[in-house]
C-alpha positions in Angstrom: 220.6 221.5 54.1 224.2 222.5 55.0 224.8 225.5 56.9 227.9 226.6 57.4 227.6 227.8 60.7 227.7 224.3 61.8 231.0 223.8 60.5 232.5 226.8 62.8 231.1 225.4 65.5 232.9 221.8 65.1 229.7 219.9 64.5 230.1 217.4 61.5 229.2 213.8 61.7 228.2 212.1 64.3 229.1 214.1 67.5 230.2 213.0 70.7 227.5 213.2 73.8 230.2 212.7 76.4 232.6 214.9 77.9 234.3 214.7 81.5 238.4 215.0 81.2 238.0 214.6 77.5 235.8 214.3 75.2 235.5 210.2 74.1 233.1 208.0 72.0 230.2 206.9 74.0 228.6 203.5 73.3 225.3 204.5 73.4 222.8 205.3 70.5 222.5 207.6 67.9 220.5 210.7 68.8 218.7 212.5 65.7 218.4 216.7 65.8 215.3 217.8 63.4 214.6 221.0 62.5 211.2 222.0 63.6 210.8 224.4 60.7 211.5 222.1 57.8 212.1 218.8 59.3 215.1 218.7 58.3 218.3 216.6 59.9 220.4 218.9 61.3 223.1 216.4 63.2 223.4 213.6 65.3 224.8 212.7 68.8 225.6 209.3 70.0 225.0 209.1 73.7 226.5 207.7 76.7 225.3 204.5 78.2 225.4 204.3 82.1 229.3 203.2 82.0 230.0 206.4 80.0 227.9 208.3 83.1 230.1 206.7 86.0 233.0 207.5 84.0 232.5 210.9 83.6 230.9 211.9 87.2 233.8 210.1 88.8 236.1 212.4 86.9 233.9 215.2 87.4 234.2 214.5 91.3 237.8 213.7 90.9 238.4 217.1 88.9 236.2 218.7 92.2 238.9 218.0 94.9 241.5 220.6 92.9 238.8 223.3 91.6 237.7 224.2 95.4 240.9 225.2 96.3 241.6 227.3 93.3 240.8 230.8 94.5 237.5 232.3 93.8 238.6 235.1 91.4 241.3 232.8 89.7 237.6 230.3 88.9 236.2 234.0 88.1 239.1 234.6 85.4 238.0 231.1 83.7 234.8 231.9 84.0 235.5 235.2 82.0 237.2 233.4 79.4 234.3 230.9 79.1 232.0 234.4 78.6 234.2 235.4 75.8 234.5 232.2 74.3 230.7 232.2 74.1 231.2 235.8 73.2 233.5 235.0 69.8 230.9 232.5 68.6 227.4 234.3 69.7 226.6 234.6 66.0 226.9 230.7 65.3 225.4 229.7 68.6 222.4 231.9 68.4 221.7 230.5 65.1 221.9 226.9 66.2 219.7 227.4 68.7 217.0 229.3 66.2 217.7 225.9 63.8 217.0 223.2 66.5 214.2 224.5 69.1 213.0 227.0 66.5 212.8 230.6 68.4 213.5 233.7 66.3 216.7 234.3 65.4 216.6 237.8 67.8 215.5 235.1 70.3 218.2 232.9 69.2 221.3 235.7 69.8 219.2 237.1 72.7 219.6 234.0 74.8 223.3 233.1 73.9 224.0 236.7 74.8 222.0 235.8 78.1 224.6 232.9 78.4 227.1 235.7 78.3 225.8 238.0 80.4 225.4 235.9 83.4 229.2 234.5 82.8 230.0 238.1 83.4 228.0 238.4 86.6 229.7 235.5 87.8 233.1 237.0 87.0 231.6 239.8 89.6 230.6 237.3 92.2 233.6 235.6 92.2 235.3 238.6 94.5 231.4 239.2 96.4 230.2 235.9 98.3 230.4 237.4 101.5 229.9 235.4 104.8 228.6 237.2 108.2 230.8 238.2 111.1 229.1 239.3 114.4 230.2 239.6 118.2 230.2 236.8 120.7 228.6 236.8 123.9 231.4 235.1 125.0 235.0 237.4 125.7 238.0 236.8 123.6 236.1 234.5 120.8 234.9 235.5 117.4 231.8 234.2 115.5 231.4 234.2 111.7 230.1 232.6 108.7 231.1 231.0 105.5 230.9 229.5 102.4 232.3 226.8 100.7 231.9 224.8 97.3 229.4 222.2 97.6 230.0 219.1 95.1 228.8 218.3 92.0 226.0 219.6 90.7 223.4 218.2 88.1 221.9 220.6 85.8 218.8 218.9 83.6 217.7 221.7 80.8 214.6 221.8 78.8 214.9 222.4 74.9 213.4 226.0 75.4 216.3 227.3 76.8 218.8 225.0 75.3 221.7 227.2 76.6 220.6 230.3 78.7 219.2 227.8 81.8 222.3 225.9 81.9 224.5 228.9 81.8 222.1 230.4 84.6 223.1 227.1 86.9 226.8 226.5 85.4 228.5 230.2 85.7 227.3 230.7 89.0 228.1 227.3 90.3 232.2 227.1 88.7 232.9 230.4 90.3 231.6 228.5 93.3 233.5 226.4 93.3 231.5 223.4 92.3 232.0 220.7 89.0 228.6 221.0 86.7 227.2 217.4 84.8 225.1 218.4 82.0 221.8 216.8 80.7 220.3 218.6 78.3 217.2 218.3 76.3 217.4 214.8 74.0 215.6 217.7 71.6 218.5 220.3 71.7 221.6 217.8 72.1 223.2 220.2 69.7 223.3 223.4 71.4 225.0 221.6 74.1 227.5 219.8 72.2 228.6 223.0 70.3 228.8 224.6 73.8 231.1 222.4 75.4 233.1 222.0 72.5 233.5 225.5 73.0 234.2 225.9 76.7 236.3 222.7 77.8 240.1 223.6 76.0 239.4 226.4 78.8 239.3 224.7 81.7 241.3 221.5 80.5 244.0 223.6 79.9 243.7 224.1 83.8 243.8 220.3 84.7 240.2 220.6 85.5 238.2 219.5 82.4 235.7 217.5 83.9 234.8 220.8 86.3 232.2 221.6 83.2 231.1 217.8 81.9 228.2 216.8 79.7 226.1 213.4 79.4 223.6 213.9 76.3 221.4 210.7 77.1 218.2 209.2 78.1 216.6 209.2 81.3 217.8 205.3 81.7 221.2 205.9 81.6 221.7 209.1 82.7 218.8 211.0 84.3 217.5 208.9 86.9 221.2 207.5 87.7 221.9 211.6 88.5 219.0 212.2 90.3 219.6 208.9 92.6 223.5 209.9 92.8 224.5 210.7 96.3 227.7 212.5 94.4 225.4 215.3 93.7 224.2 217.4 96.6 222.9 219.5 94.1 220.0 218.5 91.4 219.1 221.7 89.3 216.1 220.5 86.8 214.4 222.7 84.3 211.1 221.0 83.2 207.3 219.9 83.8 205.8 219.6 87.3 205.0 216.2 86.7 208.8 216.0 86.2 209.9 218.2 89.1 207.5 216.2 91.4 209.8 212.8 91.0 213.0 214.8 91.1 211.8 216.6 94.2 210.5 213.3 95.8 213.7 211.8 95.0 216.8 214.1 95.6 214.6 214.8 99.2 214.6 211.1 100.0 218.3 211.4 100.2 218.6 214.3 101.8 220.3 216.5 98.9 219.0 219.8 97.6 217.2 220.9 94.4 216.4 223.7 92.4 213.1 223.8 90.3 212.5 225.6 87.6 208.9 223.7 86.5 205.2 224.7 84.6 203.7 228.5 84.3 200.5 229.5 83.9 201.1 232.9 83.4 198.7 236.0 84.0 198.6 239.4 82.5 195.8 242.0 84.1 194.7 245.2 82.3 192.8 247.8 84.5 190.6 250.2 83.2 193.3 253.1 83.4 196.4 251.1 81.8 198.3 252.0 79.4 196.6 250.3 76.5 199.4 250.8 74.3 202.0 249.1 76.2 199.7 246.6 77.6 199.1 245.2 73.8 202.6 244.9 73.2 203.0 242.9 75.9 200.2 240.8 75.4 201.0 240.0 71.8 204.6 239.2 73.0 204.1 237.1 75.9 201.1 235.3 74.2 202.8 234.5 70.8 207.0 235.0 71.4 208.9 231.4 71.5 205.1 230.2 70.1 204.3 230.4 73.8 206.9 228.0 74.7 208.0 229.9 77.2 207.7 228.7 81.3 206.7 232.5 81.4 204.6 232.6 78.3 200.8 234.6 78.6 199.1 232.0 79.4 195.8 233.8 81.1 194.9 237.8 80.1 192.2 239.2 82.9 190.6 242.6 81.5 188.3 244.9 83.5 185.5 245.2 82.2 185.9 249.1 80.7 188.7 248.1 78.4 187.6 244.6 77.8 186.1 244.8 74.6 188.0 247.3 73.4 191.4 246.1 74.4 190.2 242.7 73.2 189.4 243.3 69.4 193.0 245.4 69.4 194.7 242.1 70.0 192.7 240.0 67.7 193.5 242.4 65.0 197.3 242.6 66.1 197.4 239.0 66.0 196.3 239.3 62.3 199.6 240.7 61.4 201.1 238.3 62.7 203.9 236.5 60.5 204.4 232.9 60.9 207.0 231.3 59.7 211.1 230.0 59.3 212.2 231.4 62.3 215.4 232.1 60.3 213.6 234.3 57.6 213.8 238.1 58.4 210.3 239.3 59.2 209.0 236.0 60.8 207.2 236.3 64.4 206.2 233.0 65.1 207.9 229.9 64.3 207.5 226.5 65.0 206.3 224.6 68.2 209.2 222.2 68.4 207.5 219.2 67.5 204.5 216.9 66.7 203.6 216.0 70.2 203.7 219.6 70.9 200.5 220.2 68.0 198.7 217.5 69.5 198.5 218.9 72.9 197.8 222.3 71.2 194.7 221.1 69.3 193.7 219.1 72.2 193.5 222.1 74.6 191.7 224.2 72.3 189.4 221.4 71.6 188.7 221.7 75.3 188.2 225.0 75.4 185.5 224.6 73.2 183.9 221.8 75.0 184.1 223.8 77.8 182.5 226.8 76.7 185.1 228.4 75.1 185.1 230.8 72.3 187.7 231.2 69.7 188.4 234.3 68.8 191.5 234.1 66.5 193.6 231.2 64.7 192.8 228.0 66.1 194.3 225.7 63.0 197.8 223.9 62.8 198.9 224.9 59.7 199.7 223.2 56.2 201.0 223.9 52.7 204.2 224.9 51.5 206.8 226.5 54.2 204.9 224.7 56.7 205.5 221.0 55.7 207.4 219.8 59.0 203.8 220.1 60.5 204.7 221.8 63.2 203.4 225.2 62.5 200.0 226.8 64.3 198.3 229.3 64.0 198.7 231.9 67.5 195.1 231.8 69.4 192.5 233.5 71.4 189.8 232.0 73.3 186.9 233.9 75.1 187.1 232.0 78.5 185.9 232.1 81.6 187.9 231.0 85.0 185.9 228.6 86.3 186.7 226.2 83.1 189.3 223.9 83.9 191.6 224.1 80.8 191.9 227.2 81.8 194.1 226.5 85.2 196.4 224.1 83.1 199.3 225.1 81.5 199.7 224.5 77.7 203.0 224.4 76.1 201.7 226.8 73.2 200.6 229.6 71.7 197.2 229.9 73.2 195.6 232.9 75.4 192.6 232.5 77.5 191.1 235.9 77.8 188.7 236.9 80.6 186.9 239.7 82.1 186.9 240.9 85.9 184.9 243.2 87.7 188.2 244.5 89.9 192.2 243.7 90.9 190.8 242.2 93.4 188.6 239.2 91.4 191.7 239.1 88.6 194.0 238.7 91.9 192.1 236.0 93.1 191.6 234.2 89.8 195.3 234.4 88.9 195.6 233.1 92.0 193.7 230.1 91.6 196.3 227.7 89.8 198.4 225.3 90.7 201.7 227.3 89.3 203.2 230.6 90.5 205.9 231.8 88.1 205.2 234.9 86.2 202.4 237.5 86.5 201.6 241.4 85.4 199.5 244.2 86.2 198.7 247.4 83.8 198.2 250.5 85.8 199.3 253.6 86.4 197.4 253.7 90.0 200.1 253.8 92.8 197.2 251.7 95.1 196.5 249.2 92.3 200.9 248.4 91.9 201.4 248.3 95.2 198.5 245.8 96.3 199.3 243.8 93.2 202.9 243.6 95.4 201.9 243.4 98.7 201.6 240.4 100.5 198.2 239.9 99.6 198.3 240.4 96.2 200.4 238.2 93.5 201.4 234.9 95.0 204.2 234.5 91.9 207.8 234.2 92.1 207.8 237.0 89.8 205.4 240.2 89.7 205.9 242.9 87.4 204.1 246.4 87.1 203.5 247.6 83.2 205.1 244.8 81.7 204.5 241.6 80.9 205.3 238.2 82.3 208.2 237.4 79.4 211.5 238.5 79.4 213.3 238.4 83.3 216.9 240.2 83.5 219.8 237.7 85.3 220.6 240.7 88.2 218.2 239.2 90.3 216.6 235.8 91.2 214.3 234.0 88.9 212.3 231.3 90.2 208.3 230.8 91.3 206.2 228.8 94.1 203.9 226.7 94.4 204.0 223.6 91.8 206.9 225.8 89.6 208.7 224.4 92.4 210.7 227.4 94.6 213.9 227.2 93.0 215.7 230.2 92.2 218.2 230.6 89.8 220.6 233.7 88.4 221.2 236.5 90.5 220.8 238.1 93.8 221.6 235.7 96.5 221.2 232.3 94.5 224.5 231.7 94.4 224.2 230.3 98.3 222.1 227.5 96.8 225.8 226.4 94.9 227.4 225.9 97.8 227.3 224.8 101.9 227.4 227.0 104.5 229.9 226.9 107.4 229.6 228.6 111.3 232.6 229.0 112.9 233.7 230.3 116.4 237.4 230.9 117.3 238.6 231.3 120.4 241.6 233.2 120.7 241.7 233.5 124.5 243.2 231.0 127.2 239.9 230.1 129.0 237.5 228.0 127.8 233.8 229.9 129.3 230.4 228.0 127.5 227.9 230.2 126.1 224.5 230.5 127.7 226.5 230.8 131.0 226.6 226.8 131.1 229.4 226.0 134.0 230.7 221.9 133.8 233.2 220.8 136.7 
């Protein structure tokens, strides 16, 4: 299928994976883009090879040495133009990424204008990274703090974010000061491509090309060679815990930093006094938008036990009108999951479920027929669970929602609790007590809580991020930018003595 969109964004052929100065033919394979809706070819890439990745992080580190000096708000001003670059094509670029991972098209034009949004921010921050001055005990000297680029930085993104994640990582770090490497997703090489086609005139027309660099490749050639690099003092990976765990272990053992962005299990609780209205939106959202392919997706829904039936047969019956379908067509809800692997671990879980007690409540079935032939179609689902079963505390990649009922906030605080992951998590209330133990130090142990709304759907203004095995990294706004970059004490003396603090006399 042509579609012309394509064609304004420069991808034709067989595209190039490799951009540092330039971009230039890798000799590595040819990489295949499928759309998940039809199975369809969209492109192909041909990937770098591990000679293509020491060429283009030694230009990236090369290009490094002149970005750092550049002033902050003159990297801001490129920065800006990259937003509007972005901005010119957010029609194209939203589409692409609703063709190749298979999000709505709102979704789609949602997270390119994310992509946008946070270059703005960055234009912001390029005039706001503020160090600390304070007085010294000692007279005539002057103690303060600041910061300075860091280095290269590695940014590995997952195919569910195929642009708003490395934006996240790549504005904030270039106004920083710092040169970005991209890996993404061998599932959304395309997205990637398109962008960096996009961008790089920008910032070559600066002498500083390689400052925003790609590598589409596989982990052999290109993902464990970064993660090993001691070029990179920075490793920012989007992906599973399983993942995160040997980038964690790895980047650690040689002393560099990363920034985690790993697996969700995601609870939303409904008291008995919510507002029932808004709590179903949110449920139906979280539980079914992306096909749950979120890292905040609704994972786990805990209902006290006054709304629990009632609330319960509202969402069954939402999910009824649910549309599934090309996530292209106007009036589609659900589209694909992005690929076969993906249905196998869906019917696996749910068989699970089942073996585990498990009841299911609505959909259940991967989908077949005409519209759905790629195979990667299912059908949004409920279980009746309980928390003690153990499919229940792992994270599934999919559209599935475990719904159980709780006495209290106190027993759906402790059994949200109870996972490995700590990303995302929501409370429906309108008791002032209920919010603020839900936020207190004692109540959600997530990165993120939110208060009558659900766990889908973060703003960039402040950090985004979670604990436990999601890994602690924060990325976007508030104070992440100090992750992008080293800090530096310094104490000038300005006097003609030369006292030592703590009283300390020598000689």
């Amino acid at each position: 299928m042509t579609h012309e969109f394509l064609k304004e964004l420069g991808l034709e052929g067989v595209n190039s994976g490799a951009c540092g100065a330039e971009f230039f033919e890798p000799g590595g394979e040819i990489l295949s883009s499928y759309d998940p809706a039809t199975g369809e070819l969209i492109g192909q890439v041909k990937q770098a090879t591990r000679e293509d990745y020491e060429r283009v992080v030694a230009e990236a580190s090369e290009a490094f040495k002149k970005w750092r000096l550049m002033p902050a708000p003159k990297r801001g001003e490129l920065v800006r133009q990259a937003g509007n670059a972005m901005r010119s094509k957010k029609d194209a670029l939203g589409k692409l990424v609703t063709l190749e991972m298979g999000k709505l098209l709102q979704e789609g034009l949602g997270e390119v204008q994310e992509a946008i949004d946070i270059a703005d921010y960055a234009v912001g921050l390029s005039r706001q990274m503020y160090g600390v001055t304070t007085h010294s005990e000692r007279p005539e000297h002057r103690l303060y703090e600041q910061w300075h680029p860091l280095g290269n930085v590695g940014v590995i993104t997952a195919f569910n974010f195929p642009i708003a994640v490395w934006a996240w990582n790549a504005m904030i770090a270039m106004v920083c000061g710092d040169s970005v490497v991209w890996k993404p997703s061998p599932k959304t090489p395309l997205i990637a491509v398109a962008t960096q086609k996009l961008l790089h005139p920008i910032f070559a027309a600066e002498g500083v090309g390689a400052i925003c660099s790609l590598l589409v490749g596989d982990l052999d050639n290109v993902g464990v060679p970064m993660v090993n690099d001691r070029r990179f003092p920075l490793i920012s990976a989007t992906g599973s815990c399983r993942m995160g765990r040997e980038v964690a272990s790895t980047v650690a053992g040689r002393l560099a930093r990363s920034v985690l962005e790993l697996g969700g299990n995601n609870a939303l609780t409904v008291l008995d006094d919510a507002p029932l209205d808004l709590a179903l939106r949110a449920v139906v959202f979280g539980a079914c938008g992306t096909a749950g392919q979120r890292c905040t997706s609704t994972r786990r829904l805990f209902l006290q036990k006054g709304i629990a039936e009632d609330l319960t047969q509202k969402i069954v019956d939402a999910y009824k009108q649910v549309k599934i379908g090309n996530p292209l067509n106007e009036g589609t809800l659900v589209g694909p999951l992005i690929d076969t692997d993906a249905v196998a671990m869906y019917e696996k879980a749910i068989e699970a479920a089942k073996a585990q007690g498990g009841e299911v409540l609505a959909g259940g079935n991967v989908l077949k027929g005409e519209g759905y032939e790629s195979g990667c179609f299912v059908e949004p689902t409920i279980i009746r669970a309980t928390k003690d079963m153990a499919i229940v505390k792992e994270e599934t990649f999919a559209p599935i929602l475990y719904v159980m009922t709780v006495e209290d906030l106190n027993e759906a605080i402790d059994a949200q609790n109870d996972v490995d992951q700590g990303l995302s998590s929501s409370l429906f209330t309108v008791n002032m007590r209920a919010s603020e133990r839900f936020l207190s130090a004692a109540g959600s142990d997530c990165g993120i809580a939110n208060i009558n709304l659900g766990t889908s759907g973060a703003e960039i203004g402040l950090a985004f991020g979670g604990e436990k095995d999601t890994g602690g990294g924060r990325e976007a706004g508030s104070d992440s930018w100090k992750v992008y970059m080293r800090r530096q004490t310094n104490t000038l003396n300005y006097g003609t003595s030369l006292p030592l603090a703590q009283g300390i006399t020598f000689g």
